[in-house]
N, C-alpha and C positions, 0 to 999 in steps of 0.2 A: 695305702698305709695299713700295715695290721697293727693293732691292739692287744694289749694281754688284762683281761678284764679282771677284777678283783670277784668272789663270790658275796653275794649282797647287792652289789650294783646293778641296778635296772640299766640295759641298754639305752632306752629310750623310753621316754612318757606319753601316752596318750591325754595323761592332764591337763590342760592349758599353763606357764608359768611353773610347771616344777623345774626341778635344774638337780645338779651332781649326778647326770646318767651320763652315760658313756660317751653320748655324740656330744653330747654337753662340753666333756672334757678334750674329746678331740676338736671341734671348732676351736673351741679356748686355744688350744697346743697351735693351730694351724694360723691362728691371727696373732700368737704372740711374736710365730715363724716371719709373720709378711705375706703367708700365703692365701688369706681367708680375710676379706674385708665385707663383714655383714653390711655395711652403710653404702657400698659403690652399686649401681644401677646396674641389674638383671645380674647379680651376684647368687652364683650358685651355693646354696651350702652344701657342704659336704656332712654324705649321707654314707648308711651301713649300708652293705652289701650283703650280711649274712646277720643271723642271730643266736645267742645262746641265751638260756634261761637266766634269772634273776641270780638262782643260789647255784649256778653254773660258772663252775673259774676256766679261763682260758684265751684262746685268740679267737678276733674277729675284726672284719675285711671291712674298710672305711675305704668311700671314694673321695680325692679330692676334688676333682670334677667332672663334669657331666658326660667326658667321654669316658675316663676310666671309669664310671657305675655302668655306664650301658656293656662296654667293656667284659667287666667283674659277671652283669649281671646275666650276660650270654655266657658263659663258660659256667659258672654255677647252675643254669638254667638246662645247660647239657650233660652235668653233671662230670664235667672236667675237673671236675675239684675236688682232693683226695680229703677229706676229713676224720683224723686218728682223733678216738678218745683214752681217757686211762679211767676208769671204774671200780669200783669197791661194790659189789653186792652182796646179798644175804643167801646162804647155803652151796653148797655143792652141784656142779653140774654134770646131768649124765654123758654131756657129750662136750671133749674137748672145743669146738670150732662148730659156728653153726650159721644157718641162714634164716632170719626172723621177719616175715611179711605178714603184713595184715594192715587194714586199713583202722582207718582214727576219723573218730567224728568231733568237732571241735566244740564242747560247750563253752561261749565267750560270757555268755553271764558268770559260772560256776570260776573262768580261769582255770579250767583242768580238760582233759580227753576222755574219750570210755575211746577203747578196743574192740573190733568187730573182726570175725575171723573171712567174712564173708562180709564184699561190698551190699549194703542195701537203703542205703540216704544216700541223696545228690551232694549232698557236703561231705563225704566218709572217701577218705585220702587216701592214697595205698603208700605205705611204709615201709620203708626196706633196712635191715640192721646186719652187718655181719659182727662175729663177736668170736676171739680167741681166750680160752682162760688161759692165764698167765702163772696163776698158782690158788694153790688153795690152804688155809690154815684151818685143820681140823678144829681145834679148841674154840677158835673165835668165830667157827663156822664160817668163813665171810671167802670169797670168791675175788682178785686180782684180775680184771680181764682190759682187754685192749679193744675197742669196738670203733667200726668206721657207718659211717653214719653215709646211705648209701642217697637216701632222699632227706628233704630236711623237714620235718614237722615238728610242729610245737609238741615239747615234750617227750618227742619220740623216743629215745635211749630209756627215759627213766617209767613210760607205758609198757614199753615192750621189755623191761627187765620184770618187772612188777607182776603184769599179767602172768609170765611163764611163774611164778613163783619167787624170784631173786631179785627183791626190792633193792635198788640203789640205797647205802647205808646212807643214813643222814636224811634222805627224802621222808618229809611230813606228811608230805598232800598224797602219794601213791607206795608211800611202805607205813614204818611203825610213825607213831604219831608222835612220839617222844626222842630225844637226841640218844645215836648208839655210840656208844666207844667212846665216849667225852667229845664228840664232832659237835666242832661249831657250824659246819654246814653240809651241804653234798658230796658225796665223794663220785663227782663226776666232773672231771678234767680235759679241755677243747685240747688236748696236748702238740696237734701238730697238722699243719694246711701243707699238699703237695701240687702243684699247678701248673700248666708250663705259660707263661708269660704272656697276653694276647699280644703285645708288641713287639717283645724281642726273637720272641719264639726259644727262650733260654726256659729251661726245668726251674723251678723255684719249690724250695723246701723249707719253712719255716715253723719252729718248735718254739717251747717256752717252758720253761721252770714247774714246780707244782709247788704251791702255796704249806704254809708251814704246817697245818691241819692236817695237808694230805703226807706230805711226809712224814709226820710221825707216826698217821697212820699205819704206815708203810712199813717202819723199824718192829711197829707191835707185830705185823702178820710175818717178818722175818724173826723177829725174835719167839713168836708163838705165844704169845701169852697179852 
């Protein structure tokens, strides 16, 4: 099952007892189906397979059972799974198309990453981004790009824009600290998973819409102004 996630929604909780995240809503969807009974003995729930951030809109990969996540979780694990994003950044870049490595070390108290160009902690992840700009609007200063998301870390696309200098607009925690352009959130969109099927062995290509935030965005950087 893929998902098109709303921005604001937590995936999942590490709270005890919260509720309205993501897997939340997909169990609910899959027992109103017939296909999810929390109350039958040795009852799998269905669990994500992948994640996107909180103020992150887009799709993501739900198993319904315990063969399709081991499934999911080897093909993502070999990185069989193509992951496009659509992007809004801060300034100009000097180079059309790029390759962006470097590792991330995770602070889970803070809820945020620092960037290291060079591995040297046992926890500091190597990170891989490639990223095409798409367009750029002088006035607005802001960058249009398409990025595929080559390994998954928390955070990654909106670390590794930020570092280089071109903060994901809308991002509080690693750009400007106040909302740009009247954005109610990120302008960082999960836009489309490519995979070939581990059973069928059929290509599968699935996309989704961009939320009204980001399309108007959109009008303003074609419109210029």
């Amino acid at each position: 099952l893929i998902a098109d996630k709303n921005a604001g929604m937590l995936v999942h909780s590490d709270t005890p007892g919260s509720a309205n995240t993501l897997i939340d809503h997909i169990q609910a969807y899959l027992y109103r189906k017939g296909e999810y009974d929390p109350r039958a003995e040795h009852a799998f729930a269905p669990a994500l397979c992948n994640r996107i951030d909180r103020n992150t809109c887009g799709l993501v990969i739900a198993a319904k059972n315990a063969a399709a996540l081991r499934e999911m979780n080897e093909i993502i694990r070999e990185r069989d799974v193509k992951k496009l994003y659509l992007a809004a950044a801060k300034g100009r870049f000097a180079e059309k198309s790029g390759r962006l490595v470097s590792y991330l070390e995770k602070l889970a108290d803070e809820n945020r990453v620092v960037v290291k160009d060079k591995k040297n902690g046992a926890g500091d992840k190597k990170a891989v981004s490639l990223y095409t700009v798409l367009g750029y609007n002088e006035k607005l200063d802001v960058s249009l790009l398409e990025i595929e998301l080559v390994t998954g870390r928390t955070h990654q696309i909106r670390v590794h824009m930020a570092y280089r200098g071109h903060p994901i607009l809308g991002d509080m925690v690693y750009g400007h600290k106040k909302p740009e352009l009247g954005q109610s959130s990120q302008c960082l969109h999960a836009k489309e998973l490519r995979f070939v099927h581990p059973r069928t062995g059929e290509p599968v290509t699935v996309s989704c819409g961009l939320p009204d935030y980001f399309t108007a965005l959109l009008e303003k950087l074609r419109a210029g102004a």
